[in-house]
C-alpha positions in Angstrom: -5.7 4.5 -30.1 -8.0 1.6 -30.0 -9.3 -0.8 -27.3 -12.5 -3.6 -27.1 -14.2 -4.5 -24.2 -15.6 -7.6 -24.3 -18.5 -9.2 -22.8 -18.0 -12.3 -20.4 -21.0 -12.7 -18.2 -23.5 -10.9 -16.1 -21.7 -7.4 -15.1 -18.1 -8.6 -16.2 -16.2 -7.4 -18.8 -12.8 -7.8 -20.1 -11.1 -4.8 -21.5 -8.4 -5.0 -24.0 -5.9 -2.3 -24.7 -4.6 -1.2 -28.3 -1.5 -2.3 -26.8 -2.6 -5.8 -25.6 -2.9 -4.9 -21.6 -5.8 -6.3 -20.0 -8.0 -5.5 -17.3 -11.4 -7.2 -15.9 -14.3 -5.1 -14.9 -17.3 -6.1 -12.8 -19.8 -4.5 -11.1 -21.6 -5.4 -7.7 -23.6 -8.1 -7.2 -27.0 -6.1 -6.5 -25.8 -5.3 -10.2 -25.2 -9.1 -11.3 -22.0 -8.8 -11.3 -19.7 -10.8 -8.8 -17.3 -8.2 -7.3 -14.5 -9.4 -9.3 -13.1 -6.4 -10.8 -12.9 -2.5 -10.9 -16.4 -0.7 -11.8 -16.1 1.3 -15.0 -16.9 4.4 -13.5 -13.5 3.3 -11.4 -11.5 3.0 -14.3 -11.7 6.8 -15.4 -10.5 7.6 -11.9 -7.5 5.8 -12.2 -6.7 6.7 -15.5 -6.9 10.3 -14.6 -4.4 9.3 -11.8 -2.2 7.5 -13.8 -2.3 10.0 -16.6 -1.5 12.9 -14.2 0.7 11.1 -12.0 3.1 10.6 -14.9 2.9 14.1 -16.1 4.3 14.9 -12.4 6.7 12.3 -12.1 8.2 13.6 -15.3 8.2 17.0 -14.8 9.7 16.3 -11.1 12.6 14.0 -12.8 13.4 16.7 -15.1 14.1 19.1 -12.7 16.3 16.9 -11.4 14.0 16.6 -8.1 15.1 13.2 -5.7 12.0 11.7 -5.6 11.5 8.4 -3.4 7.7 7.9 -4.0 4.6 9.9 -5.2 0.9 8.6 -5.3 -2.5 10.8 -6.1 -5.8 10.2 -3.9 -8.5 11.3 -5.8 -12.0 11.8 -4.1 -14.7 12.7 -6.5 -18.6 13.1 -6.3 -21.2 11.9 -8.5 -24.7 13.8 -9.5 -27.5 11.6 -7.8 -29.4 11.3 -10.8 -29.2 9.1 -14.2 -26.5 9.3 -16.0 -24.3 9.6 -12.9 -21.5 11.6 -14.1 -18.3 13.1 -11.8 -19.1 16.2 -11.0 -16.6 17.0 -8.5 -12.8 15.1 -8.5 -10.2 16.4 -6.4 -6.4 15.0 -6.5 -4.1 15.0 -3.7 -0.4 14.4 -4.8 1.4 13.3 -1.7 5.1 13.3 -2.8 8.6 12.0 -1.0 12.2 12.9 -1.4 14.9 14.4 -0.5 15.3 18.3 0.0 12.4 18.6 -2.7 11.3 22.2 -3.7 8.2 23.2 -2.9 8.0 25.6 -5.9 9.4 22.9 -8.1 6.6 20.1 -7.1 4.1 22.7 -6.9 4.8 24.1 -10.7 4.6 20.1 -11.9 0.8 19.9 -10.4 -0.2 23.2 -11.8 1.8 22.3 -15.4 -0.2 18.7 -15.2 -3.7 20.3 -14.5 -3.4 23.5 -17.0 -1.5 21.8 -19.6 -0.1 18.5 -19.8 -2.8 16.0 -18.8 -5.4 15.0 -21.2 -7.7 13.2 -18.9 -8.3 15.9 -16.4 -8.5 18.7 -19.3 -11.4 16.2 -21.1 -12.9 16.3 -17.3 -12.9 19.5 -16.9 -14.1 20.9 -20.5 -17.1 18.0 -20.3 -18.0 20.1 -17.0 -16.3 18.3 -14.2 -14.6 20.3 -11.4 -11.4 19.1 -11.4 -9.0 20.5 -8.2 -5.3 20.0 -7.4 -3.6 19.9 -3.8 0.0 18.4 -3.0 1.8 17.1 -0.1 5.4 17.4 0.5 7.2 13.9 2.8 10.3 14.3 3.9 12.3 11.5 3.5 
């Protein structure tokens, strides 16, 4: 995998995917940035969501599971002191469907957390707490 991130001005920087996505960061204007974009720090949130939140998906669909929506909230806490890494992240699956099984969305978490998703397993062998809930919707 490769990426660059590229300078633009002040607190703003343009990231660039190995497979020619792009995103704009920026940080807060006490920061001299502008607001414009996600903060860094951001980004590894919602790449752990969106690698785990595939993992479930996937593991869901393969069981053959009628899912109608499914979305991770992620809180996490930061150490007050410099560098300010996560120290705490915790990620609330809230899933929809149709007669879903409990056991069945429940195993997909635990098989994303324990096995499956790269992101939270860096996280979590770099010293981050990394917890798990899910929500069931009926649709």
């Amino acid at each position: 995998m490769q990426a660059t991130v590229k300078w633009v001005d002040g607190a703003m920087f343009l990231g660039e995917s190995g497979s020619g996505h792009s995103v704009v960061m920026d940080g807060p204007e006490d920061h001299g940035g502008r607001n414009m974009g996600v903060r860094p720090m951001e980004m590894l949130l919602l790449g752990l969501g969106g690698c785990s939140t595939f993992d479930v998906m996937s593991i869901l669909q393969k069981s053959r599971q009628q899912v109608s929506d499914c979305k991770v909230e992620i809180e996490a806490e930061r150490a007050d002191a410099v560098p300010a890494v996560y120290t705490k992240i915790h990620l609330k699956f809230v899933v929809s469907g149709t007669a879903l099984k409990e056991n069945q969305v429940k195993r997909a978490v635990e098989l994303s957390a324990t096995k499956y998703c790269s992101a939270s397993i860096m996280m979590e062998a770099a010293g981050v707490e990394v917890t798990h809930s899910y929500e069931i919707v009926e649709d």
